[in-house]
LUMMAR-747035 format. One record per residue (C-alpha): residue number from 0; z, x, y. Coordinates in Angstrom, 2 decimals. Example, Ala and Ser with C-alpha at 12.3 -4.5 7.8 and 13.67 -1.06 7.14 Angstrom:
<atoms>
+-----+---------+---------+---------+
! pos !       Z !       X !       Y !
+-----+---------+---------+---------+
!   0 !    7.80 !   12.30 !   -4.50 !
!   1 !    7.14 !   13.67 !   -1.06 !
+-----+---------+---------+---------+
</atoms>
This chain:
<atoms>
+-----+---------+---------+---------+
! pos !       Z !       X !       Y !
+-----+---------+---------+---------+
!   0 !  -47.06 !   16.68 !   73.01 !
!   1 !  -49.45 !   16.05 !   70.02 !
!   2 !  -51.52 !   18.94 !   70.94 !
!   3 !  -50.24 !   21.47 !   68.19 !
!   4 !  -50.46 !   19.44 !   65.02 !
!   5 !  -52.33 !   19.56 !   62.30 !
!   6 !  -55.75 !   17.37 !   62.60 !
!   7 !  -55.60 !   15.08 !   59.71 !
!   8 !  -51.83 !   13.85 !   61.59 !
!   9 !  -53.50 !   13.39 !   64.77 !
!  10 !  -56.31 !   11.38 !   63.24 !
!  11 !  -53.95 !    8.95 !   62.08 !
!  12 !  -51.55 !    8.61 !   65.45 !
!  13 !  -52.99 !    5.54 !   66.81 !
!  14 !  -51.09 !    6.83 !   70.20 !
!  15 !  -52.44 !   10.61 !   70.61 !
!  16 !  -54.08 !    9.90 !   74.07 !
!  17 !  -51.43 !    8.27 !   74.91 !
!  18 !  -48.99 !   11.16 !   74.53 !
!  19 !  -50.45 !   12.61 !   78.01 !
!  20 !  -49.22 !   12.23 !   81.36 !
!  21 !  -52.35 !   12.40 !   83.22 !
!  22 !  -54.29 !   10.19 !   80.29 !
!  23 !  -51.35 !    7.17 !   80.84 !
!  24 !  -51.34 !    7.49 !   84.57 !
!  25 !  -54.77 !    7.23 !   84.44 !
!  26 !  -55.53 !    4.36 !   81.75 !
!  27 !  -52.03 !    2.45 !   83.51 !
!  28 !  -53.89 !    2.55 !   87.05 !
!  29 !  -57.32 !    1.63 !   85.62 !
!  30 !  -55.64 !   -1.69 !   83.83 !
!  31 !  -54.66 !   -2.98 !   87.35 !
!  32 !  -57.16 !   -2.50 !   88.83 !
!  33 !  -59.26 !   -4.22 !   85.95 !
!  34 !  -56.77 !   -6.99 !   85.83 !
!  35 !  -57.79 !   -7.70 !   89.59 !
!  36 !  -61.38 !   -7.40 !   89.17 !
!  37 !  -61.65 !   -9.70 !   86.44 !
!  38 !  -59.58 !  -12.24 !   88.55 !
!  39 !  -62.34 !  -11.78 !   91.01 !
!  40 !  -64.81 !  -12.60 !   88.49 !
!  41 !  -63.62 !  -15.84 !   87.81 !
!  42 !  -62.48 !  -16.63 !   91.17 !
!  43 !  -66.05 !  -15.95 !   92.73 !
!  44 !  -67.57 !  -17.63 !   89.83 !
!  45 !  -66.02 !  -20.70 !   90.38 !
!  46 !  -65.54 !  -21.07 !   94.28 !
!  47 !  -69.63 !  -20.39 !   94.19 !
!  48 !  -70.57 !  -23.40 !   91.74 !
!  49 !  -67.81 !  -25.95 !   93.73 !
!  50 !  -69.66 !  -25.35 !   96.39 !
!  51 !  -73.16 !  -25.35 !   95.32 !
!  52 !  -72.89 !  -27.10 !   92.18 !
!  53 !  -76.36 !  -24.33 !   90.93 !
!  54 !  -76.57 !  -21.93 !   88.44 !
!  55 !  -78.83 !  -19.85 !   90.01 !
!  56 !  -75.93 !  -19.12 !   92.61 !
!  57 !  -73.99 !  -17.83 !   90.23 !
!  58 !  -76.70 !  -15.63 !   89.21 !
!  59 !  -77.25 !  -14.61 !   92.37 !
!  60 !  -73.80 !  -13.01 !   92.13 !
!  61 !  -75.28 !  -10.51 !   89.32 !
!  62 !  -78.32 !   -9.76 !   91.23 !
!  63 !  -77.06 !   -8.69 !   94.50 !
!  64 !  -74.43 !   -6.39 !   92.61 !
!  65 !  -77.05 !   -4.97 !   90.49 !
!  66 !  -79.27 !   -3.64 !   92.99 !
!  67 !  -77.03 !   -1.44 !   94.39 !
!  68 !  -76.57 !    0.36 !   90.93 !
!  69 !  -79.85 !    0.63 !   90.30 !
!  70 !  -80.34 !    2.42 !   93.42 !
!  71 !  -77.52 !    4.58 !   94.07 !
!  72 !  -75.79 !    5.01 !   90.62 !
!  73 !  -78.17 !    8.58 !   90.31 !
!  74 !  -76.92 !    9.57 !   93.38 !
!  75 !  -73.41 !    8.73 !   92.34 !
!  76 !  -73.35 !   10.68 !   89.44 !
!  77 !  -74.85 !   13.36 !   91.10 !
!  78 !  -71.96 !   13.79 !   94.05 !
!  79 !  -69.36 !   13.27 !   90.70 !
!  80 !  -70.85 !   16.41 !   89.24 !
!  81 !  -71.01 !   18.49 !   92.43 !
!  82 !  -67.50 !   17.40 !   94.71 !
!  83 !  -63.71 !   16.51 !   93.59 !
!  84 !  -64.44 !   13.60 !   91.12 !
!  85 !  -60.62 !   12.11 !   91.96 !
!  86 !  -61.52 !   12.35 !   95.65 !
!  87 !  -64.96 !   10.28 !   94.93 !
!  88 !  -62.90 !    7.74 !   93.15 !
!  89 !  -60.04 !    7.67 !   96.05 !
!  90 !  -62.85 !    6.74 !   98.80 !
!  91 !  -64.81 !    4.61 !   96.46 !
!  92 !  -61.26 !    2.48 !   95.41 !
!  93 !  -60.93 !    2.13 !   99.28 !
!  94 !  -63.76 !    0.78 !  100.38 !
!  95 !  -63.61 !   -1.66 !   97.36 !
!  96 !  -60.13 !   -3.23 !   98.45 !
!  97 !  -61.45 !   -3.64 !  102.18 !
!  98 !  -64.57 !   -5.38 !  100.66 !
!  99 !  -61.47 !   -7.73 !   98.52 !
! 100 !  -59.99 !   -8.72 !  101.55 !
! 101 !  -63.29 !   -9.41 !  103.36 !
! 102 !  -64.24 !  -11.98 !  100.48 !
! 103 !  -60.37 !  -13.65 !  100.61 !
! 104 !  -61.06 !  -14.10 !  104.49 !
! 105 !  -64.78 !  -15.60 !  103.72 !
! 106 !  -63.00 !  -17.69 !  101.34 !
! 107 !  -60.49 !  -19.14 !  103.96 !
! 108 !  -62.83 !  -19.67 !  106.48 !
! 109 !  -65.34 !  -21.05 !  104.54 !
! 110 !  -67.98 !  -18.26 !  105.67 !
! 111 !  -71.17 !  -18.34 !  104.89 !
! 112 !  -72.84 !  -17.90 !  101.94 !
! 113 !  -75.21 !  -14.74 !  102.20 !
! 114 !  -71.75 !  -13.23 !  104.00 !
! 115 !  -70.33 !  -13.54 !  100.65 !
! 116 !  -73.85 !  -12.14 !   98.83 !
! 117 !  -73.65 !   -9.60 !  101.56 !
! 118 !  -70.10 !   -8.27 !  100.28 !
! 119 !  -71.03 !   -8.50 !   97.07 !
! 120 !  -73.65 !   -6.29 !   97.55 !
! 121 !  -71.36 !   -3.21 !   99.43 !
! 122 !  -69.01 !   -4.10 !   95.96 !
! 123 !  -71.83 !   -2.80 !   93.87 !
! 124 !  -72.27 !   -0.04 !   96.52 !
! 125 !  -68.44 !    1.12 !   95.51 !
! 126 !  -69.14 !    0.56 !   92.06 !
! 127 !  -72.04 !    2.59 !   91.77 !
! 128 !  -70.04 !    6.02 !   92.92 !
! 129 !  -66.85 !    4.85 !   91.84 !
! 130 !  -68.30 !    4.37 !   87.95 !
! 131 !  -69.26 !    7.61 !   87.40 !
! 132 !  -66.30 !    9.79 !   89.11 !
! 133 !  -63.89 !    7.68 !   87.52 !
! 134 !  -65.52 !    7.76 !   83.67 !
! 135 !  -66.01 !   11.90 !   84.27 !
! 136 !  -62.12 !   12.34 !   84.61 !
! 137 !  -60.92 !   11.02 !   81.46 !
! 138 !  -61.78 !   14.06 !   79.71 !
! 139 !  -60.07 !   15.57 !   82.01 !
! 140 !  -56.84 !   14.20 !   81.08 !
! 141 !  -56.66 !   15.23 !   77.09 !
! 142 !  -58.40 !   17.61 !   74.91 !
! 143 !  -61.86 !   17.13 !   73.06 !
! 144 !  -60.15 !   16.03 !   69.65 !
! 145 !  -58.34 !   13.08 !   71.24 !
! 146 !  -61.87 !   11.72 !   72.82 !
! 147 !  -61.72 !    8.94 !   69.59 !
! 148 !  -58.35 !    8.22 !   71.20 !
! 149 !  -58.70 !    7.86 !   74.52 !
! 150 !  -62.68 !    5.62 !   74.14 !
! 151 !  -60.42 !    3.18 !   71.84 !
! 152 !  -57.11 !    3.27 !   74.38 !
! 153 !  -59.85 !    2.85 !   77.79 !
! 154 !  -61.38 !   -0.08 !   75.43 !
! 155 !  -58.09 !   -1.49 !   74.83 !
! 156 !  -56.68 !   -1.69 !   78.29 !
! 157 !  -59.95 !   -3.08 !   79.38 !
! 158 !  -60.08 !   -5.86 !   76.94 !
! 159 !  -56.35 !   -6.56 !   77.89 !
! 160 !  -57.28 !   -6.97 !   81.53 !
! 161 !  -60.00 !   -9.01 !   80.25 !
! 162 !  -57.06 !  -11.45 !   79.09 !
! 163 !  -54.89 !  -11.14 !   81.74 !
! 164 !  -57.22 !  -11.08 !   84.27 !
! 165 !  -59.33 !  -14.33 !   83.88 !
! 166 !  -56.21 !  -16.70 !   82.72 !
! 167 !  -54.23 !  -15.44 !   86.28 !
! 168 !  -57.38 !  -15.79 !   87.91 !
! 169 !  -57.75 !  -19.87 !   86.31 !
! 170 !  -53.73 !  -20.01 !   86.94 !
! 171 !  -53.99 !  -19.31 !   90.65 !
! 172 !  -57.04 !  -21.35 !   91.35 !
! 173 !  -55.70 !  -24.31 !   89.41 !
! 174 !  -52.54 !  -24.10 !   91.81 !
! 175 !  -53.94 !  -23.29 !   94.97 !
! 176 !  -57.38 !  -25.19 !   94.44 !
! 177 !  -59.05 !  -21.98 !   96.05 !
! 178 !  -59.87 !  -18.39 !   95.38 !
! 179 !  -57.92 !  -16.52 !   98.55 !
! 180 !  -54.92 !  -15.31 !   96.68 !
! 181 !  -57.52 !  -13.56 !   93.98 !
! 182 !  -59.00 !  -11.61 !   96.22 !
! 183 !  -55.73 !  -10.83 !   97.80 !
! 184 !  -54.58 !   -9.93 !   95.00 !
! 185 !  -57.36 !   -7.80 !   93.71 !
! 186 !  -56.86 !   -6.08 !   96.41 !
! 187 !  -53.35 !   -4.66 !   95.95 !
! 188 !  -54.04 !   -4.24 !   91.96 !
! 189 !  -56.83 !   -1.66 !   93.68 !
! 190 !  -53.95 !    0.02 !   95.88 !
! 191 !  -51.82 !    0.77 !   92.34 !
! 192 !  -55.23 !    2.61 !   91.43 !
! 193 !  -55.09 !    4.47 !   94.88 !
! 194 !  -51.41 !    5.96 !   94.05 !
! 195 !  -52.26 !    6.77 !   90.55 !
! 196 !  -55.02 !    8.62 !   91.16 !
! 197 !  -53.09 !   10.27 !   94.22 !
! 198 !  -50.40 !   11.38 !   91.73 !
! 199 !  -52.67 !   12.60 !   88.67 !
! 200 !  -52.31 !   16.29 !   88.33 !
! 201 !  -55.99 !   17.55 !   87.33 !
! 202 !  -58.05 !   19.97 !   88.60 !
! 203 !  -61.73 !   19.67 !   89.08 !
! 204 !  -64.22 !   21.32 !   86.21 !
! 205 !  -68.04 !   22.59 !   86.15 !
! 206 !  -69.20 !   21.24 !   89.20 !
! 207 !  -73.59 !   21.16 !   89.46 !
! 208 !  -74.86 !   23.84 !   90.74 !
! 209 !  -74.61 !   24.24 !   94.56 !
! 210 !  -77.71 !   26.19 !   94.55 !
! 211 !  -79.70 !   23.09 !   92.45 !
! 212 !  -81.34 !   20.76 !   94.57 !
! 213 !  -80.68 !   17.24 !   94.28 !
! 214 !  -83.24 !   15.94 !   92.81 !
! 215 !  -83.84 !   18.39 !   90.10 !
! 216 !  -80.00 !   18.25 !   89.32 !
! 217 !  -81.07 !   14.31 !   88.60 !
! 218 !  -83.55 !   15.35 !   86.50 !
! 219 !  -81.68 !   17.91 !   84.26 !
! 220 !  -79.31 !   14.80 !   83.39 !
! 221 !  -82.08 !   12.73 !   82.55 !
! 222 !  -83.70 !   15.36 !   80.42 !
! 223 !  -80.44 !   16.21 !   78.59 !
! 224 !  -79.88 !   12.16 !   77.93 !
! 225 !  -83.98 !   12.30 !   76.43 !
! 226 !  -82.84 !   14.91 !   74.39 !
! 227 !  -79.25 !   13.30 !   72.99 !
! 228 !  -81.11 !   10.68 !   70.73 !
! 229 !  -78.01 !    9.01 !   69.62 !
! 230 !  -76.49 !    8.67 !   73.54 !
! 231 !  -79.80 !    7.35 !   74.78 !
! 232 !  -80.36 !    5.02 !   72.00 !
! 233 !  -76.76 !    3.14 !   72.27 !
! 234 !  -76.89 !    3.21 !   75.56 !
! 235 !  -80.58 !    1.36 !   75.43 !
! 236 !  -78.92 !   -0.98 !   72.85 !
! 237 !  -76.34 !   -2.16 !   74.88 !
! 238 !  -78.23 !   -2.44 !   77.93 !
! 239 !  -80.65 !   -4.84 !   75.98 !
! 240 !  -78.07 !   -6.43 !   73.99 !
! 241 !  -75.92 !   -7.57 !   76.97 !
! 242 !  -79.05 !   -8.23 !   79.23 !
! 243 !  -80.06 !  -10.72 !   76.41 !
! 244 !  -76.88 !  -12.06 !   74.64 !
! 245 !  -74.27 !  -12.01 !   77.77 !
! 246 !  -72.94 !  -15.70 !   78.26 !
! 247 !  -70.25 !  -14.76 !   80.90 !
! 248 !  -71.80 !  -15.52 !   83.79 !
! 249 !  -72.38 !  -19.24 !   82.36 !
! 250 !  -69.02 !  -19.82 !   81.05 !
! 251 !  -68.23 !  -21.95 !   84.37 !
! 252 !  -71.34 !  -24.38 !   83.60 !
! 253 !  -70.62 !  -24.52 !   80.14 !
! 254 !  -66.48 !  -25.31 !   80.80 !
! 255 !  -67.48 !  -28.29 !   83.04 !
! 256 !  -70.88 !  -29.54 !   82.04 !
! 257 !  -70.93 !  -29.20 !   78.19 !
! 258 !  -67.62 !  -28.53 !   77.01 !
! 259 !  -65.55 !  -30.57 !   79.91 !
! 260 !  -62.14 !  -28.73 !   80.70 !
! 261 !  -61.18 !  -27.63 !   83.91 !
! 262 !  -60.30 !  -23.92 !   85.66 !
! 263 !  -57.07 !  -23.31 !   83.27 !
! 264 !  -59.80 !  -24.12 !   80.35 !
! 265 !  -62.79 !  -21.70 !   81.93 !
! 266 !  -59.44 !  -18.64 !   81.82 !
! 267 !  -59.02 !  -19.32 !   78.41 !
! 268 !  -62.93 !  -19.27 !   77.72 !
! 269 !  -63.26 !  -15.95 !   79.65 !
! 270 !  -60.03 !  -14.89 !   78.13 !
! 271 !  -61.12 !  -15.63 !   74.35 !
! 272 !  -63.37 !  -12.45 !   74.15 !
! 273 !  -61.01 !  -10.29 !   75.28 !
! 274 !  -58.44 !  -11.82 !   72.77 !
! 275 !  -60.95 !  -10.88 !   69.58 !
! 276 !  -61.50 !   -7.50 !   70.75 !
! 277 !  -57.91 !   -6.58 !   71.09 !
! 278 !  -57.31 !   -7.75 !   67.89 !
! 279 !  -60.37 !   -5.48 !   66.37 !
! 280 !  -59.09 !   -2.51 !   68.34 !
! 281 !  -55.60 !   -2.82 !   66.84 !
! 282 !  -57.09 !   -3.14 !   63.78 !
! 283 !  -59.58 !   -0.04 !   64.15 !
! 284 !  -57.24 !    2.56 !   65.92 !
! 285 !  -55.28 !    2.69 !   62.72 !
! 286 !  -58.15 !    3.35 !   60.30 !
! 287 !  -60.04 !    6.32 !   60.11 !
! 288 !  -63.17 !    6.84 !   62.27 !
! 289 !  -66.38 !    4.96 !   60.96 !
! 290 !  -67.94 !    6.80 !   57.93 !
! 291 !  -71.74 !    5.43 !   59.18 !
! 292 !  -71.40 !    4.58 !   62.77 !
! 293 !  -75.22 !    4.08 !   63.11 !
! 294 !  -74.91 !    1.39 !   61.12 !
! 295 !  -71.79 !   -0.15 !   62.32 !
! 296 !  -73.32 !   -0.36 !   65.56 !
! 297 !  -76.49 !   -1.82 !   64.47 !
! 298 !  -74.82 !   -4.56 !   62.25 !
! 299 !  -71.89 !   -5.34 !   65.36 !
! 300 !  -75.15 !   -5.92 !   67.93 !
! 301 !  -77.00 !   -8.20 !   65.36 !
! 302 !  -73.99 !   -9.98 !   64.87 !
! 303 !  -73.38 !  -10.56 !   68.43 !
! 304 !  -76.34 !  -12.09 !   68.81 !
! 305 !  -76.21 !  -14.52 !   66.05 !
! 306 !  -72.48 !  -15.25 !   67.40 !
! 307 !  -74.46 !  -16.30 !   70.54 !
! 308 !  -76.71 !  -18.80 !   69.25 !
! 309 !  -73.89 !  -20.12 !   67.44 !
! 310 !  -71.82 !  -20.65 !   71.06 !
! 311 !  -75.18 !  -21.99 !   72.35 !
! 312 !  -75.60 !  -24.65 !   69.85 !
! 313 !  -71.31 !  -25.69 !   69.76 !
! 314 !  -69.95 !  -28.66 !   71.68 !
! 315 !  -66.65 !  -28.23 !   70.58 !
! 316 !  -63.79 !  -26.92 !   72.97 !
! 317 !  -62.01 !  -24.85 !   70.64 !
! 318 !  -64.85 !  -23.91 !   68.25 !
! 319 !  -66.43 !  -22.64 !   71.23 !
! 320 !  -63.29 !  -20.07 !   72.45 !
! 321 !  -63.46 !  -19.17 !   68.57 !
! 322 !  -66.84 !  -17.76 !   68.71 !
! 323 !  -66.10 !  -16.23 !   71.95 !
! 324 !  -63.44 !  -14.19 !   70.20 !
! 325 !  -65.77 !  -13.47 !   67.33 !
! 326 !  -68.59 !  -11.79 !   70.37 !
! 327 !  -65.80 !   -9.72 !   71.83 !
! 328 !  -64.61 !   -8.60 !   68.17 !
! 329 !  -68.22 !   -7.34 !   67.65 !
! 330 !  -68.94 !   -6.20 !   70.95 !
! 331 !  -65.73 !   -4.09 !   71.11 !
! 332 !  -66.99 !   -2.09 !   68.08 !
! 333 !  -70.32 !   -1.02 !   70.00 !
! 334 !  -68.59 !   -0.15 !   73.39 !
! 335 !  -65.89 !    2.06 !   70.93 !
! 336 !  -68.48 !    3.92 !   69.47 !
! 337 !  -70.49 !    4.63 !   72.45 !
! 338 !  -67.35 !    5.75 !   74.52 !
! 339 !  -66.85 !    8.01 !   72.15 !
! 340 !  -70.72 !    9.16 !   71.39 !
! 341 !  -70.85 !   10.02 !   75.49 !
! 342 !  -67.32 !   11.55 !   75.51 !
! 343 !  -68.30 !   14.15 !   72.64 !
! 344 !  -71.78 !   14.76 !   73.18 !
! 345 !  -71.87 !   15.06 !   77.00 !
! 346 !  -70.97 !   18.71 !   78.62 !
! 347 !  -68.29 !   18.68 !   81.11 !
! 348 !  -70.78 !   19.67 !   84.31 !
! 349 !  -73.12 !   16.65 !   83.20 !
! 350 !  -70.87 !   14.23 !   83.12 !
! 351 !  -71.15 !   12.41 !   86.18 !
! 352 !  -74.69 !   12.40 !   86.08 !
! 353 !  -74.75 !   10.74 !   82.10 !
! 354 !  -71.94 !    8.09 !   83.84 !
! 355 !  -74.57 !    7.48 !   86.23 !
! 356 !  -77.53 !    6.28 !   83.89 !
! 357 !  -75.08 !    4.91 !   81.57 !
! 358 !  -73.70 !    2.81 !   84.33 !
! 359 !  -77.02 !    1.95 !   85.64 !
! 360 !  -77.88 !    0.82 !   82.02 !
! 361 !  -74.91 !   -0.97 !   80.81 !
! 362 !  -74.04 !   -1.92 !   84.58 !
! 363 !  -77.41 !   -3.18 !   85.19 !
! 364 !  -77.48 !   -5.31 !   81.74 !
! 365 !  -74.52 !   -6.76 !   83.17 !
! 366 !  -75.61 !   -8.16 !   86.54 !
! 367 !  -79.31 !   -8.55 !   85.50 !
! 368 !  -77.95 !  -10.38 !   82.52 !
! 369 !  -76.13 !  -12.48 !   84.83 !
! 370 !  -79.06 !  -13.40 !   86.83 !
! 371 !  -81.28 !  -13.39 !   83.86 !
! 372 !  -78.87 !  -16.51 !   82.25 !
! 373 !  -78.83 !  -18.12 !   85.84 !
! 374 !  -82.62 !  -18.50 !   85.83 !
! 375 !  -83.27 !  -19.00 !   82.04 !
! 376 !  -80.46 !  -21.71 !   82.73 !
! 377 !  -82.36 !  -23.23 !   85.69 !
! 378 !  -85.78 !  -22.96 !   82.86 !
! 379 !  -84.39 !  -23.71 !   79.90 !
! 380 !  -81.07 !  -25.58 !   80.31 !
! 381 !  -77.82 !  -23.68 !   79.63 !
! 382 !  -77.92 !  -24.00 !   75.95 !
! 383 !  -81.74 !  -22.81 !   75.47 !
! 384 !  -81.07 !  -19.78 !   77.67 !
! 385 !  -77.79 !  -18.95 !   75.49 !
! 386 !  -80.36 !  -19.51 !   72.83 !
! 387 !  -82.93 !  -18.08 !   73.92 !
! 388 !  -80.21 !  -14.46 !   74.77 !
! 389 !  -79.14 !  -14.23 !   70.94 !
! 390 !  -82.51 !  -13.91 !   69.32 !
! 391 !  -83.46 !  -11.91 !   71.99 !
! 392 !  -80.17 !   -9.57 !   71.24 !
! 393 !  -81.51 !   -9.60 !   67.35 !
! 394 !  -84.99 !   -8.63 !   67.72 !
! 395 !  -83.70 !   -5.73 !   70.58 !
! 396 !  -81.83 !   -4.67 !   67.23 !
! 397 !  -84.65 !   -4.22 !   64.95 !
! 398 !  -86.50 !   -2.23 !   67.44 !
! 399 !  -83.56 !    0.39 !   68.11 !
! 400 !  -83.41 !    0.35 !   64.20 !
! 401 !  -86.79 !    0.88 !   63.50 !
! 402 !  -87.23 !    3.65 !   66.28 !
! 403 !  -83.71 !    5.94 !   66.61 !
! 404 !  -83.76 !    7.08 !   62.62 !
! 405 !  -81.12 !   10.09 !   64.08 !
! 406 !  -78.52 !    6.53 !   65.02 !
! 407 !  -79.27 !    5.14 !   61.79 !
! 408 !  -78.20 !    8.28 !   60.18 !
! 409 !  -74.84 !    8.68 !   62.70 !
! 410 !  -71.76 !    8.93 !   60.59 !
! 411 !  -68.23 !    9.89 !   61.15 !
! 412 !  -67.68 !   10.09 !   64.70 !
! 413 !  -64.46 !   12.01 !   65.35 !
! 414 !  -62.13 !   14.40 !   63.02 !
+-----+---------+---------+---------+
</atoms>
């Protein structure tokens, strides 16, 4: 293993995380089981609008996810501080695949709507304890000095399922004309995850307290994250950032309203993002760590949300998947360097509980963003809420700048 050499060799080995067992079980099982959720993503997005033809169905799908993490993320991160973090994950991956094969046998039958909203809403359930067990055991699985690493190798598979996921999704709906086989299939990438995690070899660290009652436990993570000025200001910047500037969740109006291509075209509009952040990450995990990450951050966010007026305003096909990749090229550099800010900062027996706001931030963003750009949609049109989301994203920018002077002033990340 890598773990003996000398640090200015491992902070050029684009592949130290890598070099672990548990790390590439782990990372290996989460990129199935991403690859199936994102098929489910596109496969729910588009059975929904054939059969309502409304964008405020679609965000419907973001709302009734989000609630859930709202609610029970806290809790989440509390039982992934104080019992067997893999074990939390096992039950929560479970539940998640019988929820997968509910929705393919809605889908067959042609079950009722608030049955889907209804599942939907137990997947957010899962999510919501599954998020923060899941995020607490990667530092589990290598030492502190590979935590650059292993943010920009967790980025990377994700933004690889992110590919793969959406253009099989748009493959197997453009064959089979429905979304069954997605969910089927998301279902057995969620088994792979169940084997992985059954044949990691860790051993649970610095549980909470058993003594600490619950709801003071709660508080002692949010108190530590008020502290950490540079966690609780990326975080916030995200949240806003995606909340505002997230055009996912319309990429199915856009592909056959505005821009006119069918499902195979919608994969390769979901896939696009996904495509510019892999190409970023290759290009980022073999130069050194960011001298002023504050910065970095700062400028990525504003640039995302000028990218998203600029997708607002395009009519063109192509032009359109190009600034797609250019959001996930930007958007990939703020999700590295808050991976890594929560990885370094965050103490081992806290960890679940920092998961646990970060997904109810960043998780929230998502799903409220989602209903957010249904309703500003159903308001404004599609391209004033896209709009509308980018200058939002840049003036959420100038606030974090103006207020977090300890992010401005973040440099190097990692050694």
């Amino acid at each position: 293993m890598q773990g003996d050499e000398p640090r200015a060799t491992q902070r050029r080995d684009p592949y130290a995380a890598m070099r672990f067992r548990n790390f590439r079980l782990l990372i290996g099982g989460r990129f199935i089981a991403q690859v199936g959720e994102m098929m489910v993503s596109v496969g729910i997005g588009w059975e929904l609008y054939e059969r309502t033809e409304n964008t405020l169905a679609l965000g419907l799908v973001g709302l009734v996810q989000v609630v859930p993490v709202i609610l029970l993320s806290l809790p989440g991160g509390y039982v992934a501080d104080r019992y067997n973090r893999k074990q939390v994950t096992l039950i929560s991956q479970v539940v998640l695949i019988v929820c997968s094969l509910l929705l393919a046998v809605l889908s067959l039958t042609q079950g009722s709507l608030p049955l889907i909203y209804f599942v939907l809403a137990i997947i957010g359930a899962a999510r919501a304890f599954n998020n923060p067990a899941e995020s607490a055991l990667t530092p589990q699985t290598v030492p502190p000095e590979y935590y650059f690493s292993a943010a920009t190798w967790s980025s990377t598979v994700w933004q690889l399922s992110s590919v793969l996921g959406p253009a099989l999704g748009g493959i197997i709906i453009g064959v089979t004309k429905q979304a069954a086989l997605v969910y089927i299939a998301n279902a057995f990438a969620g088994l792979a995850l169940v084997i992985v995690l059954l044949l990691l070899d860790i051993k649970q660290v610095n549980y909470a307290s058993t003594s600490e009652p619950p709801l003071q436990s709660l508080r002692q993570g949010w108190r530590f994250l008020r502290r950490t000025e540079v966690i609780l200001s990326s975080i916030t910047l995200d949240m806003f950032a995606v909340l505002f500037g997230g055009v996912t969740f319309l990429l199915p109006v856009f592909a056959k309203d505005i821009l006119h291509v069918d499902a195979a075209g919608l994969g390769i509009m979901r896939a696009a993002p996904s495509l510019g952040a892999l190409a970023t990450i290759f290009f980022v995990s073999r130069r050194p760590p960011f001298r002023r990450s504050g910065w970095t951050l700062l400028a990525a966010v504003a640039g995302f949300g000028v990218a998203t007026i600029a997708f607002g305003l395009s009519t063109s096909f192509w032009l359109s998947v190009a600034i797609l990749a250019l959001l996930g090229a930007l958007d990939i550099i703020s999700v590295v360097i808050r991976h890594t800010l929560v990885l370094t900062y965050t103490p081992d027996d806290m960890r679940g509980r920092v998961g646990a706001v970060n997904s109810v931030f960043i998780g929230a963003s998502n799903e409220l963003g989602g209903f957010e750009s249904g309703v500003a949609a159903a308001v404004l049109g599609p391209v004033g809420a896209v709009i509308f989301g980018g200058f939002g994203t840049i003036l959420v920018v100038a606030v974090i700048a103006m207020r977090s002077p300890k992010l401005r002033e973040l440099g190097v990340l990692s050694a």
